[in-house]
N, C-alpha and C positions, 0 to 999 in steps of 0.2 A: 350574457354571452355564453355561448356552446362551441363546441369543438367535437369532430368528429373522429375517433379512434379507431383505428384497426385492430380487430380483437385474433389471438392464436387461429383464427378458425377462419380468419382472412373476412369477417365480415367488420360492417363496420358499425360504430355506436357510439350514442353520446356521452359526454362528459361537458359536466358543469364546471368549469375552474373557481377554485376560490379566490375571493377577492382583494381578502387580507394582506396584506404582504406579511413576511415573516418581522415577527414582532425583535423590538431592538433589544442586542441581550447585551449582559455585564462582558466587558473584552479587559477587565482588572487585574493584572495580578497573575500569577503562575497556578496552575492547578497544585493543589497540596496533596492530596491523601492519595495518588496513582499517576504515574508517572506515565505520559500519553503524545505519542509520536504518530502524524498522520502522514505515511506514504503518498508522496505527494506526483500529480500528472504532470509532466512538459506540455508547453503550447506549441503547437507547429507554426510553422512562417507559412502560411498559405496563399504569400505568393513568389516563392520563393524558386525557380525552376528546377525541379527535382527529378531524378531521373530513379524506375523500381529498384530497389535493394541498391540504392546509393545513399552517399552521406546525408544524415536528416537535418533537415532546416528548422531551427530553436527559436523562438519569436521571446527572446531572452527579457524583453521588459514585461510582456504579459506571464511569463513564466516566473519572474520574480516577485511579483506583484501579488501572485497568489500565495506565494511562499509568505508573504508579508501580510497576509489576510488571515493564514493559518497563525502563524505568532501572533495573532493581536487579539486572538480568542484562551491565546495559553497554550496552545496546543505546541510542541517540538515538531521537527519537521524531517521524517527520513526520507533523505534525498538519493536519488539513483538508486532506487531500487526496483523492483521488478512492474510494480506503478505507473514510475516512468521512459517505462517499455525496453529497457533495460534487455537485448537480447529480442526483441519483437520490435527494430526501427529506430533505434539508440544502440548506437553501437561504443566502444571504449572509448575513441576521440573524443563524439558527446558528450559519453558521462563523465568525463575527467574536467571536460570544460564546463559541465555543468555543475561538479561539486566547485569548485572551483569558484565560481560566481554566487552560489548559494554559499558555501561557508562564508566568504568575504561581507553576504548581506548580511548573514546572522550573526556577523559581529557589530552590523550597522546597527543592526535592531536590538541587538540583546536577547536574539532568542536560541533556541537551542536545535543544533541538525549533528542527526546521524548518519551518516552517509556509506555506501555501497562497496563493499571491496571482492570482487570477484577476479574472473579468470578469461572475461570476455574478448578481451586483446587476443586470446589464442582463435582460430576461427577454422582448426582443421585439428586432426589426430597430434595429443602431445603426450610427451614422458610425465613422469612424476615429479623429476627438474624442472620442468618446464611450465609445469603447474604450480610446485611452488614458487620462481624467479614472478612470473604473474602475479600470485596472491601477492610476493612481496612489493614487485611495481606498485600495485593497486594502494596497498597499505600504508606503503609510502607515503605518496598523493595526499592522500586522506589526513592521515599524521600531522603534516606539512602546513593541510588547509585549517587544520586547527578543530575541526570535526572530527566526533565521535565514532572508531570504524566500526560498521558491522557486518560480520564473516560474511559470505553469502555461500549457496550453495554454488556448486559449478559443475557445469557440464563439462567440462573436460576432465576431471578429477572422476566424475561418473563413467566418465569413458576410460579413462587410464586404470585407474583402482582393480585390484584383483580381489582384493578382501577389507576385513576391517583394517589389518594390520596399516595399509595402506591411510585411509583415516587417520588414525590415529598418529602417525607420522607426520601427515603433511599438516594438518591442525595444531600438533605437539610443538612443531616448528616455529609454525606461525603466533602460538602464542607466545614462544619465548622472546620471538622478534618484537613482539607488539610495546610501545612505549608506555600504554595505560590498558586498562580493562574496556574488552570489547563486548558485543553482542553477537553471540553464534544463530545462526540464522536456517533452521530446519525449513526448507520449503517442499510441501508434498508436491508428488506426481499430476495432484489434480492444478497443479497453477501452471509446470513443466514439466512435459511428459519426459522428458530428457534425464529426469533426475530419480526418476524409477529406479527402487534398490537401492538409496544411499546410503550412507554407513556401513555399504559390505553387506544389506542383507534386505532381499524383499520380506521379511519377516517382521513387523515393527514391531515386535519385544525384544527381539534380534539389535535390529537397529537401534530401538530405546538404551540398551545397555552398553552399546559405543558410543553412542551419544554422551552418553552421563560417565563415562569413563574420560572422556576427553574433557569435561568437565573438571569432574574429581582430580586430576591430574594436574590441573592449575588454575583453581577456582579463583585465587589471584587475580588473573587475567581475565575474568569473565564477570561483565558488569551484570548480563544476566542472556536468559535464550527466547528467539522469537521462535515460536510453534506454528504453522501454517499448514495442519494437516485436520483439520475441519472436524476436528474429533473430539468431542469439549470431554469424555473421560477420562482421553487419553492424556489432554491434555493437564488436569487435574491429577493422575497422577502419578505424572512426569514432576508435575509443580510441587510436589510432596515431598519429593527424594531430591532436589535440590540444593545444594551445600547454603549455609548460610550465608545471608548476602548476596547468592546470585538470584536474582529476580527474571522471575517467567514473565514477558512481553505476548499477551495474545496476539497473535495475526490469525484468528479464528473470525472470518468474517460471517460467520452461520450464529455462532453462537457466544460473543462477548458481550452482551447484556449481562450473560447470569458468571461470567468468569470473571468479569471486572469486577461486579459484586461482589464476588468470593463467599465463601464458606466457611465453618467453625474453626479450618485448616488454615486457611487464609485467602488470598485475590492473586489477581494477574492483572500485570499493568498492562499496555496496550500497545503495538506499532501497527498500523491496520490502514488498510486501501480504501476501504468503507468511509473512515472521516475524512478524507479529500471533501467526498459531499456534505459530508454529516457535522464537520466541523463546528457550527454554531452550536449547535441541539448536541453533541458531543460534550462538546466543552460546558454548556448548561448542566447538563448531566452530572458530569463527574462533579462539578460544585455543588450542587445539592449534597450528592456524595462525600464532598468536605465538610460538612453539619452534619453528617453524620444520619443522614437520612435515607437510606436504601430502599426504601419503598417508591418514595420519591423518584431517585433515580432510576430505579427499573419502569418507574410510570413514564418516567421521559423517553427511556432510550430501548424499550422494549416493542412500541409499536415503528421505529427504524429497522425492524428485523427484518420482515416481510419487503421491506426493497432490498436489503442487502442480499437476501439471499434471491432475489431476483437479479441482481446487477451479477450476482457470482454463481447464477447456474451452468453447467457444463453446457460446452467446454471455460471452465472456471477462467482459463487466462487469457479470456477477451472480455473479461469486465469489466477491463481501459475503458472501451468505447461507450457503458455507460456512465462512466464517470466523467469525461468529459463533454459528453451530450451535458450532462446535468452543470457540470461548469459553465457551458456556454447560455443555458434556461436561466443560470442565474444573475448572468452579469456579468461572469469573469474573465471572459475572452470574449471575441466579435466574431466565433468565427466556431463551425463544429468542423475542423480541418486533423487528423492526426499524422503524426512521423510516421510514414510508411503505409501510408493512405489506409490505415486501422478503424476510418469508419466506418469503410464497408462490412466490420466484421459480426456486427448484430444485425439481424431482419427490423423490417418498422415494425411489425407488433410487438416485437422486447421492447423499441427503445420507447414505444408508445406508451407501453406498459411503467416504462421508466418514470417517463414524465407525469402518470397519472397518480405514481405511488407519492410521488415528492413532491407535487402538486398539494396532496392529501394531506401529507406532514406539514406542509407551509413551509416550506426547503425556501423558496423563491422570495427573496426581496421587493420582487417586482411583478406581481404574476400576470398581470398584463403584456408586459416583454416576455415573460418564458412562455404566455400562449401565443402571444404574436410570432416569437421563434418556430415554436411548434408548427403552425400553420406554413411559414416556410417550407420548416422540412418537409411535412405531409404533401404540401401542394410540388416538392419535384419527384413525389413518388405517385402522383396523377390522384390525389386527393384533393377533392374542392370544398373549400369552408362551406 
């Protein structure tokens, strides 16, 4: 069997799908030696009558279900985070009902979720009050459901803030309020443009140094920091200066192969968008990596680069769409539907492209169904098998 692909250049050409399905891997036991959270997608109700920029419709059993797919490979599961559109079609009702339902399952399962504490409930110009009473609602919530918080960044805190001092205050706050140690949660400009300059300073040596002061100030509080600014030096050496104990979470989806690995310095554990899809071959991965084999593991999780940074080429924060395209190729929903109709936001030659890279890796359990899908899609974009 063949399938016809639309190539960037709008022509079209063959691909051979492979036939294998994705081979059955160890789902045992917790990963040991790196501590790995996959930011995980909501499923939309896709038939649910929704009206634009109205409240989004949760198709809450197939949204749980995948939550329960990520746990059974080892993996933890950060919930409500920018993944699951969090500010792009999830708005705070959502995610609060969403952490909500997911902490409740990961005390069914025994697995572990970090879940989202931001500022989204604001949806216009607010004070600095008003940003923190939010962080605190949020933290609440979180607290409550028995899930791990972690900070997130916020657009209205980027809007209100006049410097670092500002920073530093409303974080300084929130840490004292926080019941347990949290995850501070750096996300660059390239995931939301909104968040340009954070920390008081479009300077990232600048910002680097609020950052780690807000840190240093109550390491206590801080189980450790995710990094999402695509920059694997920087991100190395941010990870250096680091108090003891608090651990660097890559959200480096260009380059966590060789971070996860680590250096004569040491590694970065993981909270990343990228294992939504990656989740078996993820989880394969870092356990070789528990034998202590790294050659190993960069031979498994170094040739998933080449789609991730394809699902995450700019504009970076519509990589939702291919991440749930590939949900849907695999099995895990019936349906390429998303909150806020987000699947129009890739062209078919990326999500072609998508399909062909994970194709290649044997992502697909089925790959019969994920070319049969395929040919769906392709055929309501006037492609004929």
């Amino acid at each position: 069997m063949t399938i016809r692909l639309p190539d960037a250049g709008g022509r079209l050409r063959i691909h051979e799908p492979r036939t294998d399905p994705l081979a059955a891997l160890p789902t045992d036991g917790l990963l040991l030696s790196r501590t790995v959270f996959a930011a995980a997608h909501v499923v939309a109700d896709p038939y649910a009558d929704v009206s634009p920029g109205g409240p989004a419709a949760v198709d809450w059993d197939a949204t749980l279900a995948f939550r329960r797919h990520l746990w059974s490979h080892g993996l933890g599961v950060a919930e409500a985070m920018d993944t699951a559109q969090r500010g792009m079609g999830l708005d705070w009702a959502g995610a609060a009902e969403l952490i909500r339902r997911s902490a409740a399952e990961a005390r069914a399962a025994g697995g572990r979720i970090a879940c989202g504490v931001g500022t989204d409930q604001l949806t216009g110009p607010a004070t600095l009050p008003e940003v923190r009473a939010a962080y605190e609602e949020q933290l609440a919530l979180v607290e409550e459901s028995g899930a791990q918080p972690v900070l997130m960044a916020s657009r209205a805190l980027a809007r209100a803030a006049t410097g670092p001092e500002d920073y530093l205050d409303v974080y300084g706050h929130l840490l004292r309020q926080a019941a347990g140690p949290v995850i501070l949660h750096w996300l660059g400009p390239m995931f939301d443009p909104a968040l340009a300059g954070y920390w008081g300073s479009g300077d990232l040596d600048a910002a680097t140094e609020v950052f780690l002061k807000v840190i240093a100030d109550r390491p206590d509080k801080v189980d450790g920091v995710k990094v999402s600014l695509l920059d694997a030096g920087r991100e190395v050496a941010l990870r250096r200066r680091l108090p003891d104990g608090v651990r660097c979470y890559t959200g480096d989806d260009f380059n966590y192969a060789e971070l996860i690995a680590g250096d004569e310095s040491g590694f970065s554990h993981a909270l990343l968008g990228v294992f939504d899809p990656l989740a078996p071959l993820a989880a394969r991965a870092v356990r070789v990596l528990d034998s202590g084999d790294t050659k190993g593991f960069r031979e498994l999780l170094d040739p998933t680069v080449e789609l991730a940074r394809h699902l995450f080429q700019p504009p970076t924060r519509f990589y939702k769409t291919g991440v749930v395209l590939l949900a849907w190729l695999a099995g895990h929903q019936d349906h390429f539907a998303m909150v806020g109709g987000l699947q129009s936001a890739r062209s078919l030659p990326h999500l072609a492209r998508a399909y062909e890279l994970a194709d290649g890796l044997g992502l697909f359990p089925d790959p019969l169904r994920a070319e049969a899908r395929m040919k769906t899609l392709l055929a309501l974009y006037g492609v004929s098998s």
